[in-house]
N, C-alpha and C positions, 0 to 999 in steps of 0.2 A: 375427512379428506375424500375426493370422488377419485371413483376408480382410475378415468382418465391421467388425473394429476398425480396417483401414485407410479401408476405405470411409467410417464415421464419422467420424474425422477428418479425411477429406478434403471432404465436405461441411460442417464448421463450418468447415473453412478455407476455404470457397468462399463460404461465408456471410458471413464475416471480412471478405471482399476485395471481395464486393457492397453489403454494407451501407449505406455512406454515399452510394450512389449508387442505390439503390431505396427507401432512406428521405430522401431529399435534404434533409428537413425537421426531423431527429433526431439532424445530423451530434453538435452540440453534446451533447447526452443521451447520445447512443453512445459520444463519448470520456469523459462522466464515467460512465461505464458500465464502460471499462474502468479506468480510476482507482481505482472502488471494487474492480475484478477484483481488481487489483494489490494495491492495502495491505490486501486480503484474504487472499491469499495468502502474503505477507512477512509479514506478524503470525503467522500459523498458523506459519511455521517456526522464532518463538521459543514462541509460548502455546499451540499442539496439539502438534508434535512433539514439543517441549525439555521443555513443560512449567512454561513460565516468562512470565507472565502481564503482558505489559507494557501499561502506562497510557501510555505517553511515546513510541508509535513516531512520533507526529506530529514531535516534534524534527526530526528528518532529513527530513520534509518542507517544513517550515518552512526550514531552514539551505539543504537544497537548492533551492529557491526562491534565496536572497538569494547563495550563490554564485554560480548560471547567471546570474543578474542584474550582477553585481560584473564578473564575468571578463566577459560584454559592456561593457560601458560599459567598464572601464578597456584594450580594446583600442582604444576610440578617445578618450576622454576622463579626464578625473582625476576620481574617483569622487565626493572632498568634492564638489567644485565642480556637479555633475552632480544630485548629490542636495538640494542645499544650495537651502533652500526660497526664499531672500530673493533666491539669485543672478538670477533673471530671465533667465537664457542663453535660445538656441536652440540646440539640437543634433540636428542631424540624422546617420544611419547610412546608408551605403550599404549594398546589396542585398549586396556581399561579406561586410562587416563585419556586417550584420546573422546571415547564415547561419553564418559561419565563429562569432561571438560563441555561436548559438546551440549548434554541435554542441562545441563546448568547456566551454562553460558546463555542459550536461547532462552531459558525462561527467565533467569537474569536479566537476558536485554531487555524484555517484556516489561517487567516491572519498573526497572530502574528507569525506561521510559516516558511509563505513564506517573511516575513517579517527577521527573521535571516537564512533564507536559502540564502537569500542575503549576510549579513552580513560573513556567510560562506564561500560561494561562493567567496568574494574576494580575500580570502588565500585559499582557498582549488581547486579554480580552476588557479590558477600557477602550481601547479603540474598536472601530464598526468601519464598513465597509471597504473602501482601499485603503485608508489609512490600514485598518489590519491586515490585510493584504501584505502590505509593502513592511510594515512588522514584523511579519512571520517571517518575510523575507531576508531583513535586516538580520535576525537571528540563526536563518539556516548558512547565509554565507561568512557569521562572523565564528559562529560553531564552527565551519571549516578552517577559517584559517586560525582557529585560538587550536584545534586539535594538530595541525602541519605545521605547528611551531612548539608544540608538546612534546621535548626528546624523548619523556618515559614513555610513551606510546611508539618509538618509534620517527616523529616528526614529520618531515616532509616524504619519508623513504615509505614511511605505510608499516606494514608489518606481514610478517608470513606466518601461515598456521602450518601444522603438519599436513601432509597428503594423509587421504584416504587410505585406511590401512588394510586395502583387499584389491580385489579386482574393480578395473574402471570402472566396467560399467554396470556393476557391482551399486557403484556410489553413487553414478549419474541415475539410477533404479532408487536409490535410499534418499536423495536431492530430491525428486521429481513428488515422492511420497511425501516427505516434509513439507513440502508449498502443498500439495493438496491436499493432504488432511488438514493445513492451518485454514484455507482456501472455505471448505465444507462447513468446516468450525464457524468460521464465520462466519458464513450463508446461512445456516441453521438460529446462529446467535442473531443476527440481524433480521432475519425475516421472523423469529419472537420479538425482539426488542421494537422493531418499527409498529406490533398493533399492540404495544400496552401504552398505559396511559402516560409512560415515558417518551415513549416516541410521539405522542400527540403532543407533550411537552416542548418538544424541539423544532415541532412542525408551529408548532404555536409562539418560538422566539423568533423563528423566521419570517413568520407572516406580521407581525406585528409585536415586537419586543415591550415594550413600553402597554401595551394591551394585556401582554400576559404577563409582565408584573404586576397590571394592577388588578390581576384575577389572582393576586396570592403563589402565583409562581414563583419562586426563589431562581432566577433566572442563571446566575453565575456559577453555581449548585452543578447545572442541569449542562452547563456548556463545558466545566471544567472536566464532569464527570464521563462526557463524552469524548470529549480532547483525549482523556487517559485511556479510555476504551478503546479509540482508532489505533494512540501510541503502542499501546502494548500489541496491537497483533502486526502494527511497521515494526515495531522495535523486534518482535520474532521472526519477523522474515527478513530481517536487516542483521540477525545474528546467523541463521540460516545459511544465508548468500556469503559469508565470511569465510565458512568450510566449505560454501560447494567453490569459489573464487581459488580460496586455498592463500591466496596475497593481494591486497587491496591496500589502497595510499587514501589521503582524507580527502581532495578537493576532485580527485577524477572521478574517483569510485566513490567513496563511503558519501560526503556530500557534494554529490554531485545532480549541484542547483538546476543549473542548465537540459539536463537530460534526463532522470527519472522523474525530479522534484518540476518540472513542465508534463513531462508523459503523462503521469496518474492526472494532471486537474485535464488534460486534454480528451481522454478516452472517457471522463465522467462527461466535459461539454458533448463529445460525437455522441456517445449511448442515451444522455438525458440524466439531468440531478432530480434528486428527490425520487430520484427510484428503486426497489430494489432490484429490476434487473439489469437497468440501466450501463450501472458504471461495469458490469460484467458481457453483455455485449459491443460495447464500447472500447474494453481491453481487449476484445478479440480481433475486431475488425481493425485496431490499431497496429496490433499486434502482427498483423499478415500484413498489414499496409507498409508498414517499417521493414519486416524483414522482405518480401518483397525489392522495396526501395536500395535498402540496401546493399542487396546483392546483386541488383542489375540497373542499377541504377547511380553506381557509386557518382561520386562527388556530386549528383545533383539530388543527393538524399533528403539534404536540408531542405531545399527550394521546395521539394513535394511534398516537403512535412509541411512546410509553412502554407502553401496554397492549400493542405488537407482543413490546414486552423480554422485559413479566413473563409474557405467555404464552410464547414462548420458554422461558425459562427455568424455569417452573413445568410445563410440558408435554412440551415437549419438550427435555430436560437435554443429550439424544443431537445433536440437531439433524436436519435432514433426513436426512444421510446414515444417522444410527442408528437413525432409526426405519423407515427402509428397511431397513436389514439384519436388522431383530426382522421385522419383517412380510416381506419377500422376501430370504432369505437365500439363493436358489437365485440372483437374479442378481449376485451378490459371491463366486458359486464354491463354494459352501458346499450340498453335498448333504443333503436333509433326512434319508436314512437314518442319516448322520454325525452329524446334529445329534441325532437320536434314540439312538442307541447313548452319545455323551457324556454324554446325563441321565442312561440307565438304570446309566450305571459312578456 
């Protein structure tokens, strides 16, 4: 690795680790800062790398949410009884049971995620293009309302975790560190995984599926195995957001289609797919652009989201990353003598 490149990465990981404590005001915004990171990044490794355009990554954020939630509670209580709107209980967690419920819960979500991302994946990857688009989609919004009709869960009321059992900001510190070391994980996981011969794999269903089956790829293998890898790090930041939330309901918060499950494929179009730095400046310029919008901009939020879309996509098809490599192709390795000899051939 060259000097240069270490150096950069050691200052954003220095930045990483200062942040919630030189913005002490932003903790909250910086952990959903890295949230968007996240289902930015996991989406690009089935809709940039694979090629396979999913509508429905929200699902395993939504399920991971209501696992971490489940596996707390029923370490110290029975679930019906806990959720059960009319029961009237008290129920308090100790400081054990709250910690130990939460680092189970999230790695729970993980797995039990990429565990029906599979199960998905068998029917959802027979179809190709909007057909699975609009698949995925069929499955994130009927997962909502089969969970808000689910009374053991709670139902349409959602469910409540315990608070934080310290000081606030305390938690909104221990919140902000969870999304970022999940965040890191997976930048480090991904940026291995994109230059082995697995990721050439993926790059290779996308460009041409039917070519790299008939190179001996095991195509469905390589898509399912991917699906479970995006689910489990949504499905942990979807158990995550449960505790830092504290109370979430299924159709607003846990799948909720309209608004995170549109964000993540949105900030991969702005940054560029099929990259890895892509879907992560993508999430950031989003990121400012919303909260931004949001707060001075109220009721005409939406309209600036949707004009942010169609330029996007009308403008820039490449996204940031490829309209930087048309305009500076020197800094992505690419010598302009090179790039001049390839036209004149």
């Amino acid at each position: 690795m060259k000097k240069n490149t270490v150096i950069f990465y050691g200052l954003i990981l220095a930045f990483i680790i200062v942040a919630p404590f030189i913005f002490p005001d932003f903790r909250t915004q910086l952990a959903a800062l890295w949230l968007m990171i996240i289902v930015a990044m996991t989406w690009d490794m089935t809709g940039g790398q694979m090629g396979y355009n999913s509508l429905g990554n929200i699902v395993f954020y939504g399920t991971g949410m209501y696992v971490a939630a489940v596996v707390t509670i029923a370490l110290a209580y029975d679930v019906g009884a806990y959720t059960n709107a009319f029961g009237g209980g008290v129920y308090k967690f100790t400081d054990q049971q709250y910690f130990l419920g939460m680092l189970l819960g999230i790695l729970g979500a993980g797995v039990f995620c990429s565990i029906i991302a599979v199960v998905i994946g068998f029917v959802t990857f027979g179809l190709r293009g909007p057909y699975f688009a609009i698949g995925t989609l069929g499955v994130a919004i009927a997962a909502g309302e089969l969970v808000s009709n689910w009374e053991w869960v709670g139902g349409g009321q959602g469910i409540a975790l315990p608070v934080y059992p310290g000081d606030l900001d305390t938690g909104k510190v221990l919140f902000y560190f969870l999304f970022a070391v999940t965040g890191v994980v997976l930048f480090i996981f991904l940026k291995w995984l994109y230059s082995t011969r697995f990721g050439a794999a993926i790059n290779a269903i996308r460009d041409d599926e039917e070519k790299a089956e008939a190179m001996g790829i095991h195509t469905l293998r390589y898509k399912l195995t991917t699906w479970a890898m995006s689910a489990f790090f949504v499905g942990v930041v979807g158990g995550i957001s449960a505790f830092q939330l504290i109370h979430f309901e299924p159709l607003e918060t846990a799948y909720q289609t309209i608004n995170l499950g549109i964000f993540m494929v949105v900030c991969v179009l702005l940054g560029g797919k099929g990259t890895l730095w892509g879907p992560i400046i993508g999430a950031i310029l989003f990121h400012v652009f919303k909260e931004v919008t949001w707060n001075y901009f109220l009721g005409w939020q939406w309209v600036a989201l949707g004009a942010l879309i169609v330029v996007t996509v009308v403008y820039f098809q490449d996204g940031v990353m490829g309209y930087l490599a048309h305009r500076k192709p020197e800094w992505f390795g690419v010598r302009l003598d090179d790039k001049k000899a390839e036209v004149s051939q």
